[in-house]
C-alpha atoms as one frame of an Amber mdcrd trajectory, in Angstrom:
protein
  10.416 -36.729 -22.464   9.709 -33.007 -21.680   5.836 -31.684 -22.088   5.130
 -30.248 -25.282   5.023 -26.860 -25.545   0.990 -25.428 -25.577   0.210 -22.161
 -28.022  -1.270 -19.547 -26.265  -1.887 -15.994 -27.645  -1.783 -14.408 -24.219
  -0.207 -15.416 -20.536  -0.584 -13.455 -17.201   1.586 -14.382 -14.764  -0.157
 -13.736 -11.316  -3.727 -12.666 -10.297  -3.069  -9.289  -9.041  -5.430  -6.251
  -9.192  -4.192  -5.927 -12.881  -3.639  -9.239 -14.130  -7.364 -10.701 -13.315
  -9.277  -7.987 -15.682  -6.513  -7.684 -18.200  -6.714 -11.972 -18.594 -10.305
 -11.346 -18.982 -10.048  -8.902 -21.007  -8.044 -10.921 -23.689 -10.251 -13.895
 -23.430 -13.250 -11.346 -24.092 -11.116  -9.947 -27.376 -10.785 -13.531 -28.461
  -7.511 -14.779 -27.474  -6.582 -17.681 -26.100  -5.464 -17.154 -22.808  -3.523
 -18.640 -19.337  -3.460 -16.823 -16.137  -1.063 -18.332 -13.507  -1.063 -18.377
 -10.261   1.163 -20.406  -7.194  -0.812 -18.969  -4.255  -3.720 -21.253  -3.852
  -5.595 -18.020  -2.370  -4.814 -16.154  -4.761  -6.244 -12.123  -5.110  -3.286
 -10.332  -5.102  -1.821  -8.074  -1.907  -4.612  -6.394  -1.867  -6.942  -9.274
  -0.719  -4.477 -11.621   0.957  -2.137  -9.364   3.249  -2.811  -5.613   2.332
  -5.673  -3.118   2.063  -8.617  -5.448   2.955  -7.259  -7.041   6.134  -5.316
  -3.937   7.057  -7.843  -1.870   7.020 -10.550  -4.181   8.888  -8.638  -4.711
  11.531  -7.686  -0.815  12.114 -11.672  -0.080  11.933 -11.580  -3.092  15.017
  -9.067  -0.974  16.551 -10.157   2.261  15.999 -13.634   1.318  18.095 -11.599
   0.300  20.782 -10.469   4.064  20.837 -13.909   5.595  20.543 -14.733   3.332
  23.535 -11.957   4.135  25.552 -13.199   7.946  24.695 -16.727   7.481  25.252
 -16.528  10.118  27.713 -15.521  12.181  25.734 -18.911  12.081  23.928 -21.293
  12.398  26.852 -21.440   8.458  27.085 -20.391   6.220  29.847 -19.187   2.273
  29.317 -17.625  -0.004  31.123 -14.140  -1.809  30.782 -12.950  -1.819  27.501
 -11.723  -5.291  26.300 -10.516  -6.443  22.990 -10.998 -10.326  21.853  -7.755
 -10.511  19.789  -9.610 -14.262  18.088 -12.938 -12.577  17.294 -10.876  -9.202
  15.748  -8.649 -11.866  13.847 -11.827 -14.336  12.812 -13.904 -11.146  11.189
 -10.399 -10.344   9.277 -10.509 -13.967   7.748 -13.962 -13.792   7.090 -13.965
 -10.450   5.154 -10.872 -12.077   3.520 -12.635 -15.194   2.495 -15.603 -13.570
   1.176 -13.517 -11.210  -1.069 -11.571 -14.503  -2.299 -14.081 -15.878  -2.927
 -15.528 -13.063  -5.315 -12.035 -13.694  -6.563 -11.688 -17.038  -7.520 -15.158
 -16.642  -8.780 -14.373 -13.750 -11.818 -11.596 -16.028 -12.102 -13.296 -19.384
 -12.951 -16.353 -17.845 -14.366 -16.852 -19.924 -17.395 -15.654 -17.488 -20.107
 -13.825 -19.384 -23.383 -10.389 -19.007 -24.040  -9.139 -18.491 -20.199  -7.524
 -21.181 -18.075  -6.836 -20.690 -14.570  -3.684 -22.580 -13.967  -2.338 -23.618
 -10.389   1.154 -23.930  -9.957   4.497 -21.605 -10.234   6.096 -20.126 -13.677
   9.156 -19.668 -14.713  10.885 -18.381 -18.161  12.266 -20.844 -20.312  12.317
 -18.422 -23.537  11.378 -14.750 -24.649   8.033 -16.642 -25.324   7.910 -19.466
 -23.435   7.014 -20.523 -19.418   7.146 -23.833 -17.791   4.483 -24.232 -15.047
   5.453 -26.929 -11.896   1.447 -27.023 -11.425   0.085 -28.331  -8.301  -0.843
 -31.373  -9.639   3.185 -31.944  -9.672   2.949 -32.166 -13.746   4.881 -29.692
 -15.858   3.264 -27.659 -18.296   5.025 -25.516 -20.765   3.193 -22.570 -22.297
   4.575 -20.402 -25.049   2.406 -16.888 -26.018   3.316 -14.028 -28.026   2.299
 -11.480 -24.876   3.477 -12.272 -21.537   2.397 -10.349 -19.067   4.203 -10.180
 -15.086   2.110  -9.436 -12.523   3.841 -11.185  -9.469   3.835  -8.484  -7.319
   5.965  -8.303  -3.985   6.499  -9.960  -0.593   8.054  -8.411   3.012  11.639
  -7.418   3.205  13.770  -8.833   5.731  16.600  -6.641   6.450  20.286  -7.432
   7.365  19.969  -7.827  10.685  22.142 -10.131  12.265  20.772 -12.958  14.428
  17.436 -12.025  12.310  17.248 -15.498  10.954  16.808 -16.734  14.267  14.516
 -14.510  15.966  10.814 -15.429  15.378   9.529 -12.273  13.477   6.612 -10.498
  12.046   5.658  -9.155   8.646   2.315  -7.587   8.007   0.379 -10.857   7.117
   1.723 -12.578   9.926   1.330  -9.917  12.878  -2.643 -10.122  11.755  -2.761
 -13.819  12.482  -2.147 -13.322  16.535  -4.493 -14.613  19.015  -3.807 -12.150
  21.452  -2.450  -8.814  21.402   2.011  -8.669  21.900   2.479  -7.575  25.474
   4.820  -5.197  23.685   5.367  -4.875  20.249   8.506  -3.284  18.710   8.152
  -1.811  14.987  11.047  -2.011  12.402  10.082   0.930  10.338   8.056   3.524
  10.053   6.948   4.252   6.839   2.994   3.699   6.232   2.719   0.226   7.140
   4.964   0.687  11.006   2.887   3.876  11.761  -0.130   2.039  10.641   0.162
  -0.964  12.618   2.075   1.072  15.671  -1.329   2.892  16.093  -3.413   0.343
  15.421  -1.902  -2.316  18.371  -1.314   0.225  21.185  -5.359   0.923  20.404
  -5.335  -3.032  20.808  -4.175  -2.722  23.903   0.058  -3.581  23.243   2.559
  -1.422  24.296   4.582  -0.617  21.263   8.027   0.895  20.204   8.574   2.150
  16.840  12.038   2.075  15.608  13.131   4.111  12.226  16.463   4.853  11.030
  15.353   7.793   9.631  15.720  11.542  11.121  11.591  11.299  10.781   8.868
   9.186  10.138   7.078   8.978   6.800  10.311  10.722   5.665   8.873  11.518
   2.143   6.518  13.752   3.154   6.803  17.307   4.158   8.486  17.737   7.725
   5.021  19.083   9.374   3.328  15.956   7.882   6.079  13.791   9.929   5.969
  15.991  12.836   2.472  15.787  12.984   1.856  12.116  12.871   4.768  11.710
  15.227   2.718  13.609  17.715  -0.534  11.895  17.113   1.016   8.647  18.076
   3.060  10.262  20.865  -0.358  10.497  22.228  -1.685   7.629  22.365   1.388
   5.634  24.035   3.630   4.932  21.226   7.229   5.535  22.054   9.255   7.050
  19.081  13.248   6.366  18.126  14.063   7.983  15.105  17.705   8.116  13.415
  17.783   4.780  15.582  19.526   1.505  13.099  19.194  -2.196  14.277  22.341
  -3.887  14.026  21.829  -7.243  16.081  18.494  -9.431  17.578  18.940 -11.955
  19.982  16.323 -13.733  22.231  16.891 -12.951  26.266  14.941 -14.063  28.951
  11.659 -14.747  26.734  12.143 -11.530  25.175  13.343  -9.983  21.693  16.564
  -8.305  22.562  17.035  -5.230  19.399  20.498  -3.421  19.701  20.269  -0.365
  18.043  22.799   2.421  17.064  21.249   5.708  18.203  22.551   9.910  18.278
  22.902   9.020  21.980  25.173   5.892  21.129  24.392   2.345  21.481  21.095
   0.712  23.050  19.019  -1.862  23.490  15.430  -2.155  23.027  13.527  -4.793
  24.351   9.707  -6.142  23.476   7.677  -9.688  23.364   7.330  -9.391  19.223
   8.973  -8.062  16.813   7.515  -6.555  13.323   9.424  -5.784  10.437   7.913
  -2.928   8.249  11.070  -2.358   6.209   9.498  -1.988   2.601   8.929  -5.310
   0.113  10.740  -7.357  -2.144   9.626  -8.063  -5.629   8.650 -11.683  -6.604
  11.508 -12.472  -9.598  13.736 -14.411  -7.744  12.426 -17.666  -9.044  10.998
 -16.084 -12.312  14.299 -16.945 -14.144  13.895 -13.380 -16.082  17.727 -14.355
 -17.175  16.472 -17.234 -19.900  13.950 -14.656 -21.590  16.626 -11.731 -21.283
  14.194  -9.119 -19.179  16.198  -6.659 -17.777  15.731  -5.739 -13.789  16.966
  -3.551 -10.950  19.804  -3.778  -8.828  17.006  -4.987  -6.225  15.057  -7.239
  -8.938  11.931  -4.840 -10.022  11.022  -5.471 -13.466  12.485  -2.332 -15.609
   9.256  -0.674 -17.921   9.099   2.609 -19.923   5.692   4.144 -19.363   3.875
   1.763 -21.620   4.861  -1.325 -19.260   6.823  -2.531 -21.602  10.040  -4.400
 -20.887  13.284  -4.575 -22.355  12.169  -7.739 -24.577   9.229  -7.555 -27.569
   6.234  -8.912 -25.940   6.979  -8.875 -22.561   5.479  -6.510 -20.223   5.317
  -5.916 -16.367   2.456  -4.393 -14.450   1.207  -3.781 -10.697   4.084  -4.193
  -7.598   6.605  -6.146  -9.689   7.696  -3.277 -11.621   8.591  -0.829  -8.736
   7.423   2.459  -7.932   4.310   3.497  -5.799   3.013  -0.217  -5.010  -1.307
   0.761  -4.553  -3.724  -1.426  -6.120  -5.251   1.217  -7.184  -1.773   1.734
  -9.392  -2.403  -2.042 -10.328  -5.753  -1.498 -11.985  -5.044   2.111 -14.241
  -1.707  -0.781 -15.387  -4.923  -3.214 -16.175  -6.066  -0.335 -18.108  -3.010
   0.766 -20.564  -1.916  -2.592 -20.953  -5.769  -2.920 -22.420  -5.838  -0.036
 -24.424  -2.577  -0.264 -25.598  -2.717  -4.195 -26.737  -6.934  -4.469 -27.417
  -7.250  -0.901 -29.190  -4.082  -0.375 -30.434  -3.805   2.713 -28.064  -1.306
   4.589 -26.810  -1.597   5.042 -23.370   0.996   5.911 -21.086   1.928   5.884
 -17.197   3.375   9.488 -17.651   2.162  12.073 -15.710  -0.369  10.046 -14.227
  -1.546  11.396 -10.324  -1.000   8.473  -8.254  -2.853   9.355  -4.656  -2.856
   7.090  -1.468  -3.803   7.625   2.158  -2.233   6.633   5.313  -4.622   4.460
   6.998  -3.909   6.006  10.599  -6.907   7.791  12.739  -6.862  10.665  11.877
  -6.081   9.909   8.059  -3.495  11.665   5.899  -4.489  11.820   2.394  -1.672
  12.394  -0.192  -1.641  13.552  -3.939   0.523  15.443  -6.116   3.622  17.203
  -5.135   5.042  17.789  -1.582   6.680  21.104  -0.702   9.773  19.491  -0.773
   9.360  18.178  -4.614   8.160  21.638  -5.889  11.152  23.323  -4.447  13.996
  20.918  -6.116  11.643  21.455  -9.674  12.523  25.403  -8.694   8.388  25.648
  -9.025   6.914  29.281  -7.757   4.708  27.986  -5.636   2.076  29.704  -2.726
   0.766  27.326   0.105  -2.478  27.288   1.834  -2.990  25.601   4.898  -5.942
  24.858   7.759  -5.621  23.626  10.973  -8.621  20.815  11.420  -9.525  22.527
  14.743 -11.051  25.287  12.724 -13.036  22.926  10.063 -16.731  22.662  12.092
 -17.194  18.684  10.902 -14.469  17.766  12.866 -14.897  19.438  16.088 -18.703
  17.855  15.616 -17.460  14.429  15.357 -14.289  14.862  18.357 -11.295  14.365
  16.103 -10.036  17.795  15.234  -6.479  16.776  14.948  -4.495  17.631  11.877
  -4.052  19.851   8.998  -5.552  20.327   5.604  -2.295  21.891   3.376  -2.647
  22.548  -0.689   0.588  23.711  -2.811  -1.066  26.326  -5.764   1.268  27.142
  -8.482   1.787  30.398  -8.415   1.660  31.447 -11.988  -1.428  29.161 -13.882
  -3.421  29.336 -10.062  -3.744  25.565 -10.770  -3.151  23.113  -7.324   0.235
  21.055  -7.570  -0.947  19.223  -4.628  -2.159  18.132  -1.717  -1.910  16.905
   2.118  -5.245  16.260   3.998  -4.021  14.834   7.775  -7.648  14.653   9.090
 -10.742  12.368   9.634 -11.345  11.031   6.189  -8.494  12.672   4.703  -8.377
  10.158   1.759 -12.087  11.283   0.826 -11.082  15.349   1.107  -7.940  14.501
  -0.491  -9.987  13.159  -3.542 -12.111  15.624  -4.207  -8.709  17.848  -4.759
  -7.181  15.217  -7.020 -10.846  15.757  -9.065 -10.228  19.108  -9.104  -6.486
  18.939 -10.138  -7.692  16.160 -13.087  -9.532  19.244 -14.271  -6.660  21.670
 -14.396  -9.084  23.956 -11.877  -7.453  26.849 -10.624  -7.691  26.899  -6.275
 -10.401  29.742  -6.647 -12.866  26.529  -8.406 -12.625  25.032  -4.490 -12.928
  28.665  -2.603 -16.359  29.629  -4.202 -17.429  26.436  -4.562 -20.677  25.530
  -2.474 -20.636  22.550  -0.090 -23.242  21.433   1.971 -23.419  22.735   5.696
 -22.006  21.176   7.866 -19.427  18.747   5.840 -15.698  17.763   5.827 -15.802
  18.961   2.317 -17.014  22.427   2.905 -13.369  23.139   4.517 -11.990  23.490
   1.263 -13.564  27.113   1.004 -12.094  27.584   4.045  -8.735  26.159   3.184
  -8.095  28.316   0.011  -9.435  31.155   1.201  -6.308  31.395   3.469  -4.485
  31.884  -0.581  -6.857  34.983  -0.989
């Protein structure tokens, strides 16, 4: 005899960095509501394999690199060595603790929210089945449904790739030593992030893109730029290079590669793939509720995160587009205002900014050069080299740019590219100013404190006039 079929008012389906508040946020308006979840850590990307371990271990890595360049500061060391187990053990701790804070908000004792282990899939417009962990089935039926299952590492066509032993970015952090020589598969953010961060490490690495340039949707000097930072530091660059094959030889990872020059091969102890992510629908059975997808599975929205089907809505990675958890949480917030206020919120025109989590940083928001000349915008650019910002020549990194795009006409900034140390903090205090619909001249006579990274901006739009 099949379960019988619980009334809900509200299911989320995942415990991403929108599902967890929006749940809450229905039990606190009174409804009666599930939140699922199949990974017993649960947290989203965000805690699990993303931002929070990322990050940690590139601050691990990036004190390597002010050791190694102690000299540089007047102060003398010894040898520098890295303990690939402690690095890795201070990761799982920071991850832990933030799980923890988690699974706490989570299970907080709050009426009308149930935490429920175990994987969903449709069986209706309105109805899931759960295979909890427990091994019973559970069948839940709501009139919102909510998809927050964000997405998981791509593994690209590669033959022989099944098997190779290979990386992704959750795995590659789990090492107990660092690759004698690690070979990157792509080099968007996450391949230029952890290329930089394992040749500071101590690997030697190879980053492979089939690209003409890396971080090929930013502006050219952005690309050239960070191609020359890692240059640098050891990290040997193929670009317009395509993997075709992967074989194991002689204890190593064999890549053959198509490149300008003609065929290759490129050899290395590890292999990472940082191809881009897949979305988690492939055991969602969207078919049986009739929610329309992608050719590549992402969860089709207007800009109300609403699906195709009445009561059915997608937020966070799932749905495609820019995949931030800071994306995640403004989804939390329409979804909320939209469903608890009767609002009418809306993803349109929102400014979505990230950063690259290299050393130096590249902070990103707004349009690129590249975007404003296919809109036919009118368009002036200011740009800064860091070597002339004072902060950064003060703290030895004085590598980089600061570049704004200023509409020509209204005065107002379109956007912006800060490639410096703490380019994600400069770059925000631009995105404030573009919330505000300043005009560049707000940032030129503005006063800053003496001597900040901030106080640059003066500098950098004074270059407009």
């Amino acid at each position: 005899m099949p379960p019988r079929t619980e009334q809900l008012d509200a299911i989320v389906i995942g415990t991403g960095q929108g599902g967890t508040p929006l749940a809450r946020a229905f039990a606190r308006a009174g409804l009666k509501t599930a939140i699922i979840e199949r990974d017993a850590r649960g947290g989203g990307t965000r805690v699990v394999e993303g931002c929070t371990p990322t990050r940690t271990m590139i601050a691990s890595a990036r004190i390597a690199h002010l050791a190694r360049r102690a000299a540089d500061y007047g102060v003398r060391t010894g040898h520098v060595a890295v303990d690939m187990r402690a690095v890795r053990d201070r990761n799982r701790t920071l991850v832990d603790r933030f799980n923890r804070q988690s699974e706490d908000r989570q299970l907080e004792a709050q009426d009308g929210l149930e935490l429920v282990r175990g994987e969903a899939r449709f069986t209706g417009p309105r109805a899931v089945e759960v295979a909890t962990d427990g091994g019973a089935a559970r069948r839940l039926s709501a009139a919102v449904i909510v998809i927050d299952t964000g997405q998981r590492p791509a593994v690209p066509p590669i033959d022989g790739i099944d098997a190779v032993p290979h990386l992704d970015n959750r795995s590659v952090m789990e090492l107990d030593a660092p690759p004698a020589h690690l070979v990157v598969l792509g080099g968007g953010a996450t391949g230029v992030e952890f290329a930089q961060m394992f040749r500071r490490l101590g690997s030697d690495v190879t980053l492979v893109d089939r690209s003409a340039r890396l971080l090929a949707a930013e502006d050219e000097d952005v690309s050239e730029t960070m191609a020359g930072i890692l240059a640098d530091e050891g990290v040997k660059i193929h670009t317009e290079t395509s993997a075709s094959r992967v074989r194991r030889h002689d204890g190593a990872i064999a890549l053959a590669v198509s490149t300008p020059a003609g065929a290759a091969t490129i050899e290395g102890t590890h292999l990472l793939l940082a191809v881009g992510r897949a979305p988690n629908t492939d055991r969602l059975d969207l078919a049986a509720a009739g929610v329309a997808t992608d050719d590549r599975g992402y969860v089709r929205t207007n800009d109300r995160l609403e699906t195709n089907v009445a009561g059915i809505y997608a937020i966070g990675d799932v749905k495609g587009g820019p995949a931030y958890t800071h994306v995640s949480y403004d989804d939390y917030r329409i979804l909320a205002e939209n469903l608890l206020n009767d609002g009418a919120a809306s993803t349109a025109s929102r400014l979505i900014p990230y950063t690259v989590y290299t050393d130096p940083e590249l902070g990103r928001v707004g349009m690129t050069e590249a975007q404003a000349r296919a809109q036919g915008i009118d368009y002036r650019v200011a740009k800064l080299p860091m070597s002339s910002v004072a902060r950064a020549l003060e703290t030895g990194e004085a590598r980089g740019f600061m570049k704004a795009l200023v509409d020509a006409r209204s005065q107002e900034i379109l956007g912006c590219a800060i490639f410096g140390v703490h380019g994600g903090e400069i770059m925000s205090a631009v995105e404030i100013a573009m919330m505000g619909t300043l005009p560049y001249t707000a940032l030129r006579d503005g006063v800053f404190a003496h001597p900040t990274l901030a106080e640059a901006l003066n500098s950098l739009f004074a270059t407009l006039g």
